[in-house]
C-alpha positions in Angstrom: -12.9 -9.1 -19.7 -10.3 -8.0 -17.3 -12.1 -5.3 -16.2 -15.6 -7.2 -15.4 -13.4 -9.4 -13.2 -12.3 -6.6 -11.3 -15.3 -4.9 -10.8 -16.9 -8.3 -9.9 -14.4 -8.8 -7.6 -14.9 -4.9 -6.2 -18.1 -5.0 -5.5 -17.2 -8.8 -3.5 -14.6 -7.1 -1.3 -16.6 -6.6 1.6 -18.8 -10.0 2.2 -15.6 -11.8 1.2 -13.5 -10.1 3.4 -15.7 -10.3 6.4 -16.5 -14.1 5.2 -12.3 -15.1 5.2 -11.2 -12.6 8.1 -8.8 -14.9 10.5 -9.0 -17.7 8.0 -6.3 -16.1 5.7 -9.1 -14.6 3.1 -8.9 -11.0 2.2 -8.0 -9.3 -0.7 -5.2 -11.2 -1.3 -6.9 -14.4 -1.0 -9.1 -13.6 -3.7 -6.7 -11.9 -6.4 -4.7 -15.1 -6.3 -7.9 -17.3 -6.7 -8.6 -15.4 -9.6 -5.0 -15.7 -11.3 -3.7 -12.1 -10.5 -1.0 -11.2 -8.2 -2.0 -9.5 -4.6 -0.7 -6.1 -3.8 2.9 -6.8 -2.6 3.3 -8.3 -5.8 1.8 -5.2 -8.1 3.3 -2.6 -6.2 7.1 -2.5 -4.3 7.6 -1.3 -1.4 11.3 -0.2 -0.1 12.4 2.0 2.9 15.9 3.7 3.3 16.8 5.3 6.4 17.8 9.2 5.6 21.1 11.2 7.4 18.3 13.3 9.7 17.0 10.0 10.7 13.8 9.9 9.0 13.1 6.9 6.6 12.0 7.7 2.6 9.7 5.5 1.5 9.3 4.5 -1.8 6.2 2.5 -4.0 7.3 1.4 -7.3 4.5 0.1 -9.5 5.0 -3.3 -11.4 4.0 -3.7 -15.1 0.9 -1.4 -16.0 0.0 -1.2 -12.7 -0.9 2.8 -11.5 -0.5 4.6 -7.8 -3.8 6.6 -7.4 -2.5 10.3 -6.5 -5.3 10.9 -4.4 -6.0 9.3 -1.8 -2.3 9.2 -2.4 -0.2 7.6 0.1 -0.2 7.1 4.0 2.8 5.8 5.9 2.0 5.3 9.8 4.8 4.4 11.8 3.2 1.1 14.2 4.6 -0.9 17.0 4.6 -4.9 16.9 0.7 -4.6 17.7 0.2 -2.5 15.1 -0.6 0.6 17.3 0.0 3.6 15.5 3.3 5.3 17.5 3.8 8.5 15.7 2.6 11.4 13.4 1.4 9.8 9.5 2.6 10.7 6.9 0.9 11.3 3.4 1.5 12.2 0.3 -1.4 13.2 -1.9 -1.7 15.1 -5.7 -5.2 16.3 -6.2 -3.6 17.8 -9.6 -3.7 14.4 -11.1 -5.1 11.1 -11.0 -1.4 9.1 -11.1 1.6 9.7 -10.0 3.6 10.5 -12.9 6.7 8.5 -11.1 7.1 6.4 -7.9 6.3 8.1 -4.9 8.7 8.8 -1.8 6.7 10.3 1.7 9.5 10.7 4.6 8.2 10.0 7.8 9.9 10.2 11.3 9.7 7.0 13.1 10.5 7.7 16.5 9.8 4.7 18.7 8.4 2.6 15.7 9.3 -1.0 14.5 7.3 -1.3 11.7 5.1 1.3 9.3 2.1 0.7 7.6 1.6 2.0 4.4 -1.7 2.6 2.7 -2.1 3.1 -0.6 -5.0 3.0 -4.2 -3.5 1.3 -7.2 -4.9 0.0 -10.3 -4.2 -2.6 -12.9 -6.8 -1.7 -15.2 -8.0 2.4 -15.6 -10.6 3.3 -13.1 -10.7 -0.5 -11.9 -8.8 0.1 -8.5 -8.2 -1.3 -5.3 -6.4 -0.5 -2.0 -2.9 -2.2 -0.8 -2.3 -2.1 3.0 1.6 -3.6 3.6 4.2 -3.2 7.1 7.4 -3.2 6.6 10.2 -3.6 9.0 11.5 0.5 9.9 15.3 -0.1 9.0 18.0 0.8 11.2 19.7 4.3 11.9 23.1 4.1 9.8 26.5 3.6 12.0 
């Protein structure tokens, strides 16, 4: 049953999403209509800044939720407009379709105040979707 609801909504991604753009619709907007939790909810986000000043970030999947290992997953460090600032970076696994534990990607931030990251998850095999969240880039230690 799960799983018709998720292709349903799949295949209604696009005319919703262009139907709710600016009026708080999306994705999002939809999973919670339907009773199930949006992205930021199924899948964690957290940032630490490392010694060499690059940030590790790491997606931890909630409940049965999966990370897709390919496309993997894309962190681009933005500014407050969103504008990409720096080099992406990605992590991808075309050896599997999972990742067996939570991912980590390092990326340098340079002048960035925010990264994007992009990533596939599923909460039902082969039903998946794509997360998009920006989180704050934290601040150099000392």
């Amino acid at each position: 049953m799960l799983a018709r609801v998720l292709t349903a909504l799949l295949l209604a991604l696009p005319a919703a999403g262009m139907a709710g753009e600016g009026a708080g619709g999306g994705a999002d907007a939809i999973l919670r209509d339907l009773g199930l939790a949006g992205p930021a909810e199924i899948v964690r986000v957290a940032t630490s800044r490392q010694p060499d000043g690059s940030v590790a970030v790491m997606l931890q999947p909630n409940g049965q939720a999966k990370l897709v290992a390919d496309p993997g997953v894309t962190v681009v460090p933005v500014d407050p407009a969103g504008m990409a600032v720096a080099e992406p970076a990605a992590l991808v696994d075309h050896g599997q379709e999972y990742f067996a534990l939570p991912p980590v990607v390092q990326v340098r931030p340079g002048k960035a105040t925010a990264l994007r990251v992009e990533y596939a998850y599923c909460v039902v095999d082969k039903q998946c979707l794509f997360g998009d969240v920006t989180v704050p880039v934290p601040p150099a230690p000392g």
